[in-house]
Backbone as numpy.savetxt, mean C-alpha at the origin, in Angstrom:
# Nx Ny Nz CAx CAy CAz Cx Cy Cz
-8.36 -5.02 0.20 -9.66 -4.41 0.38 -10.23 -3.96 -0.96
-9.69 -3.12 -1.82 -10.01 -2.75 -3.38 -10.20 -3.88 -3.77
-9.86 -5.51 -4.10 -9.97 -6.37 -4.38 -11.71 -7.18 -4.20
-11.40 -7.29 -2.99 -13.00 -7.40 -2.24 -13.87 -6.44 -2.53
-13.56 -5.01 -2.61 -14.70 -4.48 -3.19 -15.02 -4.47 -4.82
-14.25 -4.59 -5.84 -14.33 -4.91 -7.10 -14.87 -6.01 -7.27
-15.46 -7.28 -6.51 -16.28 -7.82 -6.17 -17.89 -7.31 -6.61
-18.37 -6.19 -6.23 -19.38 -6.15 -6.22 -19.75 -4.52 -7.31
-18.66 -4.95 -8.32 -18.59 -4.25 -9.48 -18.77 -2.45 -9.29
-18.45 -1.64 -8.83 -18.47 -0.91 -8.77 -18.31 0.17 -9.55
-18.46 1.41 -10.16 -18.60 2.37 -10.76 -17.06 2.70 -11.05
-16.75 3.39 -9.31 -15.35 3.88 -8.99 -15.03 3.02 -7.55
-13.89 3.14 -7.68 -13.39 3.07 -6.55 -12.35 4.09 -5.95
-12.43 4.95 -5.05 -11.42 5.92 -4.51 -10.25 5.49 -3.34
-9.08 5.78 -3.31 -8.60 5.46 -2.59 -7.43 6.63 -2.04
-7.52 6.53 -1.10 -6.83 7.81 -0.14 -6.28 7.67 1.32
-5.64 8.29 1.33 -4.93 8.30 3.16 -4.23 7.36 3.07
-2.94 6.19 2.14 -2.37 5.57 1.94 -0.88 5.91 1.20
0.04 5.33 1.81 1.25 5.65 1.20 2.08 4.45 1.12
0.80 3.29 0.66 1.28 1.79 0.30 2.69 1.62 0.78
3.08 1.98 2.01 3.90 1.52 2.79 5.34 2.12 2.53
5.54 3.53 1.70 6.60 3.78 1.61 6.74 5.20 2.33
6.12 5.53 3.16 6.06 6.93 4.43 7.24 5.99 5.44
7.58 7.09 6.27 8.35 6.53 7.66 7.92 5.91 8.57
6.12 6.02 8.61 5.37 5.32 9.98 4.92 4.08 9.07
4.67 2.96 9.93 4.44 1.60 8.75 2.77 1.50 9.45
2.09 2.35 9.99 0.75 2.24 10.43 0.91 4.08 10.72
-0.78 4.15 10.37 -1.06 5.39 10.84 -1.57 5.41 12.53
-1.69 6.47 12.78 -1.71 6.87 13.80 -2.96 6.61 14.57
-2.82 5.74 16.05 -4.14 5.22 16.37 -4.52 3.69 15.73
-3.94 3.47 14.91 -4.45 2.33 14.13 -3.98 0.68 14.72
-2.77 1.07 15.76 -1.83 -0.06 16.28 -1.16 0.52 17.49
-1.07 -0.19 18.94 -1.12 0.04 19.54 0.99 -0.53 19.73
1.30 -1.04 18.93 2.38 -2.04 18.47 3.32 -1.49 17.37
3.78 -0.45 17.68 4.28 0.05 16.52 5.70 -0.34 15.88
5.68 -1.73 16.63 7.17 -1.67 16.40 7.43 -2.78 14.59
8.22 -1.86 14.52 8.69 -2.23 12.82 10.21 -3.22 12.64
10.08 -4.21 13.55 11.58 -4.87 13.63 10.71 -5.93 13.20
11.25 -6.91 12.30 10.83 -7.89 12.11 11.15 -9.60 12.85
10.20 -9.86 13.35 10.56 -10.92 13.99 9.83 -11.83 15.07
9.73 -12.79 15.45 8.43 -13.04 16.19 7.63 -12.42 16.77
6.54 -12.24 16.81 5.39 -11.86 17.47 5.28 -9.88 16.67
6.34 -9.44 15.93 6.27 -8.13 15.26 4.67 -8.22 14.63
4.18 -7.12 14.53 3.28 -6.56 13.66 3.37 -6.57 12.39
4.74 -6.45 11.86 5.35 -6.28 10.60 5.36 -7.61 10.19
5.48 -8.80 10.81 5.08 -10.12 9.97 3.46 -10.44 9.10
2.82 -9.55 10.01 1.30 -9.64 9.24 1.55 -8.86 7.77
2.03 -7.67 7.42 2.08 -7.07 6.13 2.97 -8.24 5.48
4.08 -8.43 5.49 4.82 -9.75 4.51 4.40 -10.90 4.78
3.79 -11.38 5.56 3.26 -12.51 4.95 1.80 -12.57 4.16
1.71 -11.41 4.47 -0.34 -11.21 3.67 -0.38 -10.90 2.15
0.58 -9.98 1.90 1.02 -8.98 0.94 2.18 -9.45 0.17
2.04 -9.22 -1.39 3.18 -9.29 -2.03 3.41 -8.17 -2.46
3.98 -6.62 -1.88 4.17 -5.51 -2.21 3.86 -4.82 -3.70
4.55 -5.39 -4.04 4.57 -5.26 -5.81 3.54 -5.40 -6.88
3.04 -7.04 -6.43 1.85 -7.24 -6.79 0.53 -6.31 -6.76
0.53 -5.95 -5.35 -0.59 -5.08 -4.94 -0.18 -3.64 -5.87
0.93 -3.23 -5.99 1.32 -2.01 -6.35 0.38 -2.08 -8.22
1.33 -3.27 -8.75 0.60 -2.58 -10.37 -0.95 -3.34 -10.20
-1.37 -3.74 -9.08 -2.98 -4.32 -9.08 -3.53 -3.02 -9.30
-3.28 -2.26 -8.45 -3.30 -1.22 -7.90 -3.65 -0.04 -9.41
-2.26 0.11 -10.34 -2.39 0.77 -10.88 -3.00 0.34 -12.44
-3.76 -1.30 -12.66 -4.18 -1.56 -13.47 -5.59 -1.08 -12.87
-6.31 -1.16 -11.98 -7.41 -0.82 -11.77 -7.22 0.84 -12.30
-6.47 1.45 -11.90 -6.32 3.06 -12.33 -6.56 3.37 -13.59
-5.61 2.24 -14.11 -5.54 3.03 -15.80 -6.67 1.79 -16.65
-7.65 1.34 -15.86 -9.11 0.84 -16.28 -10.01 1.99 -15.75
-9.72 2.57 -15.34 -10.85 3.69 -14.45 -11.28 3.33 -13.57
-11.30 2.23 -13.03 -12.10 1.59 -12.19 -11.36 2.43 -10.88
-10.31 2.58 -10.86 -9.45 3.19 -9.19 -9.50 4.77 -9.51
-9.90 5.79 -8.78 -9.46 7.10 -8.91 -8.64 7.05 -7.64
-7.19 7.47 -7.58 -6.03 7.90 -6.01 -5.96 9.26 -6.31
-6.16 9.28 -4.75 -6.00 10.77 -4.38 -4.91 11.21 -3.45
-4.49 12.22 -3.51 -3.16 12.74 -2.40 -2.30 12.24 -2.75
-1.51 11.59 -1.59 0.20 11.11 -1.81 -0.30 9.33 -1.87
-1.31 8.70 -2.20 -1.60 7.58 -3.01 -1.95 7.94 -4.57
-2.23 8.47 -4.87 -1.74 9.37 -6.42 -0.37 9.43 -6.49
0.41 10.08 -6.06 1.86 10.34 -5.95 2.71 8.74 -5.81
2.32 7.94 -5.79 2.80 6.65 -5.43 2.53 5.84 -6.80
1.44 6.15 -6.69 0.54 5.07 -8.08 1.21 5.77 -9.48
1.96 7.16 -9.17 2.50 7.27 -10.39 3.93 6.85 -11.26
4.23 6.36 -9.46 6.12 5.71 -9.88 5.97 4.29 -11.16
7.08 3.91 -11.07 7.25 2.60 -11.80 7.00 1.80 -10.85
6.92 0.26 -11.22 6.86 -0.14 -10.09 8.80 -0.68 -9.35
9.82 -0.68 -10.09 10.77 -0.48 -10.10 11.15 0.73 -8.91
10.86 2.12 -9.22 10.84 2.94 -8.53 9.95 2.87 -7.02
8.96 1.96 -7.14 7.87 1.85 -5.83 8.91 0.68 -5.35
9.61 0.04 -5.64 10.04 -1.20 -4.59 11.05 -0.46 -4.05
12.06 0.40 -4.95 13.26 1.47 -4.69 12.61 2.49 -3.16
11.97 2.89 -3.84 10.84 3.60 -2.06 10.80 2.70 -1.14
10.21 1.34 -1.29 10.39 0.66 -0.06 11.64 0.85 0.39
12.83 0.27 -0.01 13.92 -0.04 0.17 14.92 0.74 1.09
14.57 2.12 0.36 15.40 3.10 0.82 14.59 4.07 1.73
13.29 4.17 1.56 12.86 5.59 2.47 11.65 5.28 3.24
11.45 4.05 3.67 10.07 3.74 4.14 10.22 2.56 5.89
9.36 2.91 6.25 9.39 2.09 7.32 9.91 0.59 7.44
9.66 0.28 6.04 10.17 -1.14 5.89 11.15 -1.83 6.18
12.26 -0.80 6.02 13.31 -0.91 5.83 14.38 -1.27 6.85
């Protein structure tokens, strides 16, 4: 989505209410009626890995930041500040993903 909107050159871009997938719920609340996080036919969780290359998105993410172009706020601030080493380590160990 930040991608598509950097598209149409923007000033800033803000981004918030995201915990690029390393919280315990792998969807917020209301957002999926399917919450199940097992991977495997017909899962919900095949749409994020096959759409997404985690990592990628992560330093996309934080090159837009440290261009100015991204201001993160909350616990997407708190994310955007790991390594990205440390952000795959979050997936791994403490996130829904897992």
């Amino acid at each position: 989505m930040v991608y598509d909107l950097a598209q149409f050159e923007p000033a800033e871009i803000a981004v918030f209410n995201t915990d690029l997938y390393t919280g315990t719920d792998a969807f917020a609340v209301g957002y999926r009626e399917d919450k199940d996080t097992v991977f495997g036919p017909g899962s919900a969780m095949n749409d994020l890995i096959v759409n997404h290359d985690l990592r990628f998105d992560f330093t996309f993410l934080q090159r837009l930041q440290q261009a100015y172009l991204l201001t993160a706020h909350g616990r997407t601030a708190e994310v955007l500040s790991l390594t990205p080493d440390q952000y795959v380590r979050a997936l791994e160990t403490g996130s829904a993903l897992r």
